[in-house]
Structures are given as C-alpha cells and as structure tokens.
C-alpha positions in Angstrom: -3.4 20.6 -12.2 -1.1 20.4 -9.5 -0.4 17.0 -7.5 1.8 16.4 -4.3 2.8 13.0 -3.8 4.0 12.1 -0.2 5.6 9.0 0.2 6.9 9.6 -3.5 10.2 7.3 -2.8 8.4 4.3 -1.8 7.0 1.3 -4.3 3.4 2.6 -4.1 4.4 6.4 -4.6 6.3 5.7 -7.8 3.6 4.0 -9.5 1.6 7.0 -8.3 3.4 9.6 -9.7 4.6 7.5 -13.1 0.3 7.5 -13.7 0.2 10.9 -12.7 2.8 12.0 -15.1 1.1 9.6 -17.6 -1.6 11.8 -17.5 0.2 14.8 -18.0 -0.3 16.1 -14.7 2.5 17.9 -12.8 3.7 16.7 -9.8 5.1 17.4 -6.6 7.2 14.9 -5.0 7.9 15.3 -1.8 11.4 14.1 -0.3 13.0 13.8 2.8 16.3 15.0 2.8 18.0 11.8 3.7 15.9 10.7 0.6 17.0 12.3 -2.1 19.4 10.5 -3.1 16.6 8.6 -4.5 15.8 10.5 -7.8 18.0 8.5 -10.1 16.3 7.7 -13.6 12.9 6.6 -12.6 9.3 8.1 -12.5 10.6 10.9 -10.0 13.4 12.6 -12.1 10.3 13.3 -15.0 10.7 16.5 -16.2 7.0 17.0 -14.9 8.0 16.6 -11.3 9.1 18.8 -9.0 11.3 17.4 -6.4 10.5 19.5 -2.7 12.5 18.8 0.2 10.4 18.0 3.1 9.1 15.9 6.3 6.0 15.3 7.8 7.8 16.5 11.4 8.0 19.8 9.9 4.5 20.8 8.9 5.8 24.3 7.7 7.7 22.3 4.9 4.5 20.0 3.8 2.3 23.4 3.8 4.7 24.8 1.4 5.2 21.9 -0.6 1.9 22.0 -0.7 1.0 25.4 -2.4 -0.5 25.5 -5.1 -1.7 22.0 -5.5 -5.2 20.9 -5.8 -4.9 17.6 -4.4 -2.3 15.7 -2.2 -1.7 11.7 -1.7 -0.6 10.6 1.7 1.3 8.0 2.3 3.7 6.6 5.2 4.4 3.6 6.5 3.3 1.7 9.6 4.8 3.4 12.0 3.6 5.0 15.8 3.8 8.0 15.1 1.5 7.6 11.6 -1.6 9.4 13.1 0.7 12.5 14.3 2.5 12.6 10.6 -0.6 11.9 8.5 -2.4 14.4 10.3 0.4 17.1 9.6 -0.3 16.5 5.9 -4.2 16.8 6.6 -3.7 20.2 7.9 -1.6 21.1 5.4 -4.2 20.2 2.6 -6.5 21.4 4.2 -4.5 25.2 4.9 -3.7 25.2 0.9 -7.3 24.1 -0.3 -6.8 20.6 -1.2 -8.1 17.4 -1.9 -6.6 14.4 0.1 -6.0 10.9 -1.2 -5.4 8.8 1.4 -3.7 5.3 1.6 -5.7 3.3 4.3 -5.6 -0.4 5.5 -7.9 -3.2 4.6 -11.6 -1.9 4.5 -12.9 -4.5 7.0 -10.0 -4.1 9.8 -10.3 0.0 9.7 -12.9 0.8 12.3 -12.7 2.5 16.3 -12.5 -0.9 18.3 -10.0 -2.4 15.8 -7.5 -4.9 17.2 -5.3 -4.4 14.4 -2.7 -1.5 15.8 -2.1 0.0 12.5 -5.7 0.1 10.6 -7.0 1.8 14.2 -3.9 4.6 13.2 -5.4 5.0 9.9 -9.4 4.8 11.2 -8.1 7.9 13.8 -6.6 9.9 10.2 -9.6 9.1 8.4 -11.8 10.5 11.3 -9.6 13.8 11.6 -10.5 14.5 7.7 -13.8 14.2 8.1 -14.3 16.0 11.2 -11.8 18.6 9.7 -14.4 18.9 6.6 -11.1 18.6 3.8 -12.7 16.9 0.6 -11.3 13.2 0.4 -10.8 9.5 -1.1 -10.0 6.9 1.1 -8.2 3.8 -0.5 -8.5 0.5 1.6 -6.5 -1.6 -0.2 -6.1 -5.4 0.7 -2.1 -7.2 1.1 -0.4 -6.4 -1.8 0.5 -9.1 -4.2 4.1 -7.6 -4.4 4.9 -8.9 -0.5 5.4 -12.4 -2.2 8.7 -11.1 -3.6 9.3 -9.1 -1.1 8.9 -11.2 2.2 8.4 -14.6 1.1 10.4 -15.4 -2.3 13.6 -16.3 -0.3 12.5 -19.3 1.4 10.6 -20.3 -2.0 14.0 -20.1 -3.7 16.7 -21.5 -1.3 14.1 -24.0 0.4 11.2 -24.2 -2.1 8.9 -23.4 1.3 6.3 -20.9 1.4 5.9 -19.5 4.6 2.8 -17.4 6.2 0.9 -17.1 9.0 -2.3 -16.9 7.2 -4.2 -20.4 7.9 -6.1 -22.2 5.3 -8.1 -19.3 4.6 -7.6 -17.4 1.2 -6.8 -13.5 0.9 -8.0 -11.5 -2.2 -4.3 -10.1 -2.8 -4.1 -6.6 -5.0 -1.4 -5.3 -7.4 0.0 -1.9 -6.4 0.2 -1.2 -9.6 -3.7 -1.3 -9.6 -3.9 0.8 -6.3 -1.7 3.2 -8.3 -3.9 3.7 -10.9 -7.1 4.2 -8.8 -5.0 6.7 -6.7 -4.3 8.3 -9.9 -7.5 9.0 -10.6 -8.8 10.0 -7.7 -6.5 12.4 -7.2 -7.2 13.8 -10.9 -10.8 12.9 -12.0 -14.3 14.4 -10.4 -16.7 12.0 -8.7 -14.9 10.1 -5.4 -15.3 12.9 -3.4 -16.2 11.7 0.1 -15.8 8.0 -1.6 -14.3 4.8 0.3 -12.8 2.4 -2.3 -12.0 -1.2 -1.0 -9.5 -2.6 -3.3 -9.0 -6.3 -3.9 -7.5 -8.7 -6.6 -10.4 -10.7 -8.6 -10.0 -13.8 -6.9 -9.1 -14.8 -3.0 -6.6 -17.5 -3.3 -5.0 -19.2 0.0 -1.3 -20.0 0.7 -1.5 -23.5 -0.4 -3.4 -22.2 -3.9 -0.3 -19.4 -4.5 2.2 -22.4 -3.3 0.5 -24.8 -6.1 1.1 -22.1 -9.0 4.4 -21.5 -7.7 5.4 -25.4 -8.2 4.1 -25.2 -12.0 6.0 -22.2 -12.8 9.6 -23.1 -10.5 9.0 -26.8 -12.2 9.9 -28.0 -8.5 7.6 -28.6 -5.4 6.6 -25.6 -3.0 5.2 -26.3 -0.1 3.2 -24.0 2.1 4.0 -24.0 5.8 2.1 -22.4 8.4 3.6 -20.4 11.1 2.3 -20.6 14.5 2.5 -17.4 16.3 5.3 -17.6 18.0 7.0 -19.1 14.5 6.2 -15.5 13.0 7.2 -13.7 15.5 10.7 -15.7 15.4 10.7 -15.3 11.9 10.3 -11.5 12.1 12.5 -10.9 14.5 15.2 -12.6 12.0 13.8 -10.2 9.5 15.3 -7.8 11.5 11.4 -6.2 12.1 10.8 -4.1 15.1 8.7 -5.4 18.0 5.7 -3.1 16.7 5.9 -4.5 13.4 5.4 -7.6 14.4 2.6 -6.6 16.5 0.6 -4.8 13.9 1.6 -7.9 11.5 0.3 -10.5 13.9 -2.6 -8.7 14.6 -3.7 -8.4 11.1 -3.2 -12.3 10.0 -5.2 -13.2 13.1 -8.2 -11.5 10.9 -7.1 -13.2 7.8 -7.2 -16.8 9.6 -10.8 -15.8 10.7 -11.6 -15.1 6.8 -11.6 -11.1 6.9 -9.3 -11.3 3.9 -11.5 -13.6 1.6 -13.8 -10.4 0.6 -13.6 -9.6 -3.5 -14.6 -6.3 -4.6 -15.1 -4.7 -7.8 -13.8 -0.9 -6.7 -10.2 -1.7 -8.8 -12.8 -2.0 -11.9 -15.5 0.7 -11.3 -12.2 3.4 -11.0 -10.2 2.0 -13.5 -12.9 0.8 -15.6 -10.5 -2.8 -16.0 -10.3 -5.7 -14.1 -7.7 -6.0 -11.6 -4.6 -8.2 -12.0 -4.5 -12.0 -11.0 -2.4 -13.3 -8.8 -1.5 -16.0 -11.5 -0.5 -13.0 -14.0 1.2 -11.7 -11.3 3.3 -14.6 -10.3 4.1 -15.5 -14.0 5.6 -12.1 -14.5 7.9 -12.3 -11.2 8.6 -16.2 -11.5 12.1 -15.7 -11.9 12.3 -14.4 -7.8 11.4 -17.8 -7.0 13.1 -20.2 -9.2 16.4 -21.8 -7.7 19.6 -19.8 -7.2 
C-alpha cells in the first residue's frame, strides 16, 4: 500500500506520515519546490518515503504523484483559492483510483449557508467528492490544542496574559497528534468509507479554565483577556495575518462565543480505539513555552 500525503511539510502532515510510516506503509510526500528544502532529519527523509516534487496549480504533477497510490490525504491551508487546489487533488484521486482523506473544519460550522468563509471552502470540496463518486473520509476536527503555543504562548510568557476572542464559552480543543492518527487509519484500514469523523479533545475547557492550569504549572498568575472584535482584528494585523485571515478567524470565534465549540465527541476513540489527549496533558508537556523568559 501506497499513500500520498499533500501538505506533507506542515505540522499535521508530519504526524501523518511519521504514523503512516509507523505502520510500514510507504509514502508519497508531496513537495512544492520552494519546499524542499524541508526534508531535513524528520518523518519525511524515512527511507519509506518518497519525496515527489509537486503543486496543487499543476494538476499534471499531483496526478502523477499520484500513481500508483491507493489513497491520498489532502491538506492545505486556509486560503481563497482552497476549493480550486483541493479540488485539483480530488480529480487527481479520483483519475488514479483512489481513496481521499480529507482534512475539513469543525463538523458543526461546515454546511452550504455557513458564515464561516473557510469551513463553506471545505463544505464546497466535500460536495465535489461526493458528487464526483471518489470513495472518501472526511476529518472535522475541532481548534487544535497546539495554537496555544503557537498563537498565544507569547503573551503568556512576556505578560503572563492569555489572549482570545473566544468569550466565556469553552471549546473541546484536539491534539493533532490525535487527528494524525485517525487520518492514519483512515487512509490505511477498511471501514470509514463514506464516513464523517468529528474530532474533539475529551473535555471542553474555556479560556479562563486553560488560563487557570497555566498559573499552576508557570507558578505565576495568568490571566485570560477577552478581545473585542476590533481587539482581534488589531492583534492580527500585528501578527502580520492577511485581511482574509482575519476574516475567516473572526468568523469562526463568533460560533465559539455562541457555544458551537463546546460539543465532545467520541470519533478520536472509536478510530483510534484510545481516548484523546487532555488539554491538561497537553499543556504539562509544552509548559516550558509559557514560563518566563
């Protein structure tokens, strides 16, 4: 068995293809050529993977990267061009004879009328497998615990502030490393054909919750503080994030605030057959992001 990998380079596509590769499974992963520079000593320079040169704006390159593999996992960032590139990869699975694992939003925002820019981009891809017929999983994970460190460890560390626009309401945060190993076996085991998995941490915690945890283990006070609107948007922009960004980011913690976020499933253990990671474990294991410089 064969797998190709797009969005390989990224922290979700290395977990992929370092539980692919756990599995003895070879792997395609696919570059662009700016990228590959990328390789260095980590999951993608296994002697199991094959590195192919590629971009998802030159769909002869994904359909030959794509030969000879039985299934494919698509992923690319928030973008507006997502449904034009994702789609390039659907036909290309589709002209090879494979399976597609797709990366979605947050189960509850992806639908037609969704006011959330980016999960409507991923509800059009989802729609053009289907109506394409290609045999697929879609993966509709929740925020990932990992934008802590990310996005919001600075101000923990220099100002012991955590910042979000996310109200008082909680948000049932998910380790990639768990989405990894569900798209893992998607791509690999029978069964989630046609399947939906929404994929959430055990518990829903809110900002002030994660900001309490994070004042045990820093052994100093963190606050939570919640941006207005036009806060985030500031704060973005001094993130150096593009107007769209912010757009698709805004629209998405306006959901949260109404509670969308709060939902706990159990798909992380009916794939895995394991619970999913807490946020405490998680937070423990990273604590040293957040202590003072």
């Amino acid at each position: 068995m064969t797998v190709l990998v797009i969005g390989s380079s990224g922290n979700i596509g290395r977990h992929v293809v370092s539980e692919l590769v756990r599995r003895d499974v070879d792997v395609v992963a696919l570059v662009r050529k700016s990228e590959r520079g990328v390789v260095g000593d980590g999951p993608l320079s296994h002697p199991q993977v094959r590195i192919a040169e590629g971009d998802l704006t030159q769909p002869d390159s994904i359909r030959k990267a794509a030969d000879g593999c039985s299934s494919m996992f698509v992923l690319t960032p928030h973008a507006p061009n997502q449904v034009e590139l994702q789609n390039a990869a659907v036909d290309a699975a589709s002209a090879v004879g494979a399976k597609v694992v797709k990366l979605s939003s947050w189960g509850p925002s992806v639908y037609e009328d969704s006011p959330v820019p980016g999960a409507h981009r991923h509800w059009m891809t989802q729609q053009y497998v289907i109506d394409l017929g290609v045999p697929y999983t879609f993966l509709q994970p929740n925020y990932f615990m990992q934008v802590l460190v990310n996005r919001y460890a600075e101000d923990v560390r220099r100002r012991g502030v955590l910042v979000s626009p996310a109200g008082s309401r909680g948000i049932s945060m998910v380790d990639i490393r768990d989405v990894a190993e569900v798209a893992a076996r998607t791509l690999i085991e029978p069964g989630h054909d046609g399947r939906s998995y929404v994929l959430s941490g055990p518990t829903a915690p809110t900002y002030h919750q994660i900001s309490l945890i994070l004042t045990r283990l820093t052994g100093r006070e963190v606050t939570y503080h919640d941006l207005s609107e036009d806060e985030f948007a500031q704060w973005m922009k001094d993130k150096g994030r593009q107007p769209w960004e912010t757009d698709h980011a805004a629209a998405i913690f306006r959901l949260y605030r109404a509670g969308i976020g709060e939902l706990v499933t159990d798909d992380v253990t009916r794939v895995t057959g394991r619970p999913p990671r807490t946020i405490e474990d998680y937070l423990t294991e990273h604590d040293s992001y957040f202590k003072p410089e």
